[in-house]
C-alpha positions as CSV (number, residue, x, y, z in Angstrom):
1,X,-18.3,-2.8,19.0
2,X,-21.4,-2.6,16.6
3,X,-18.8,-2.5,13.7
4,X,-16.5,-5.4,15.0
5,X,-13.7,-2.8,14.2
6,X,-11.0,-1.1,16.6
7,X,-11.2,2.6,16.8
8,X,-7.5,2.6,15.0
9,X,-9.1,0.9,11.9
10,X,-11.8,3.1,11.2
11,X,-12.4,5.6,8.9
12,X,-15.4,7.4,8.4
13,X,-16.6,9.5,5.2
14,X,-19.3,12.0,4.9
15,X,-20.0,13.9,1.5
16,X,-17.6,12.4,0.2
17,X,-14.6,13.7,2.6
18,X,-12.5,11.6,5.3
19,X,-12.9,12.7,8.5
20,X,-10.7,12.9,11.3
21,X,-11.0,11.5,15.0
22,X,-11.4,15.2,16.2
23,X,-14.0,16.1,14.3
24,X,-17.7,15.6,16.0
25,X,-20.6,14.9,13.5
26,X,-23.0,17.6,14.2
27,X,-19.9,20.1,14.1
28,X,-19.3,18.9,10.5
29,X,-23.0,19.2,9.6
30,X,-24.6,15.7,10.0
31,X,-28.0,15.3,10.4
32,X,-30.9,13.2,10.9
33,X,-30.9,10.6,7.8
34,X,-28.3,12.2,6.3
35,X,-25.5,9.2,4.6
36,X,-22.3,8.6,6.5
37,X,-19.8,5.8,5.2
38,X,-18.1,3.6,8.1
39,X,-14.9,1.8,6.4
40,X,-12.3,-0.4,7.4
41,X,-9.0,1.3,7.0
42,X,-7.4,-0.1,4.1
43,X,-4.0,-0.1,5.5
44,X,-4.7,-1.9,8.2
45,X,-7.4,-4.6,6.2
46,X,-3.7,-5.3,4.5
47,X,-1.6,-5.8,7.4
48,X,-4.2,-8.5,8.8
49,X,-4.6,-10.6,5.6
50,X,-0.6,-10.8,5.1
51,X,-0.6,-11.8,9.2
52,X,-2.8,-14.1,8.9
53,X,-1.5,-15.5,5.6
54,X,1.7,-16.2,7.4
55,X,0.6,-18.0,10.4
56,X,-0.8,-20.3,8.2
57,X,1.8,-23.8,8.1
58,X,2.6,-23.9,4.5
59,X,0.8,-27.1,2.5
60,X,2.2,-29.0,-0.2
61,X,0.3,-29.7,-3.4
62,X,1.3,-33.0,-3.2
63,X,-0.7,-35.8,-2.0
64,X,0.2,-39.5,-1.8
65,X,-1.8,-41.7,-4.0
66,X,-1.5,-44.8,-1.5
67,X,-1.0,-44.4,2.1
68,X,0.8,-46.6,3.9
């Protein structure tokens, strides 16, 4: 919730490897102060931008100079 991202769209690195969902952090060596990379999935970032691209109404260019 801190992240504003779904579980599905996250991807976390640490020393420079992905991790997966299984692994737990102090099984895979983090510790106290130690840097750990929180990303949106790429994928997914995509997927939203083209979604919400589309629901957009498309706009002309075109504007009239006088309205009537």
């Amino acid at each position: 919730m801190v992240a504003g991202l779904e579980p599905r769209e996250q991807r976390l690195l640490f020393r420079g490897k992905e991790r997966e969902d299984t692994d737990h952090l102090h099984m895979i060596g983090v510790r106290d102060r130690d840097k750990v990379l929180l990303l949106e999935d790429p994928a997914l970032k995509d997927m939203k931008l083209r979604a919400a691209l589309a629901a957009q109404p498309v706009q002309s260019p075109y504007r009239p100079f006088i309205k009537v």
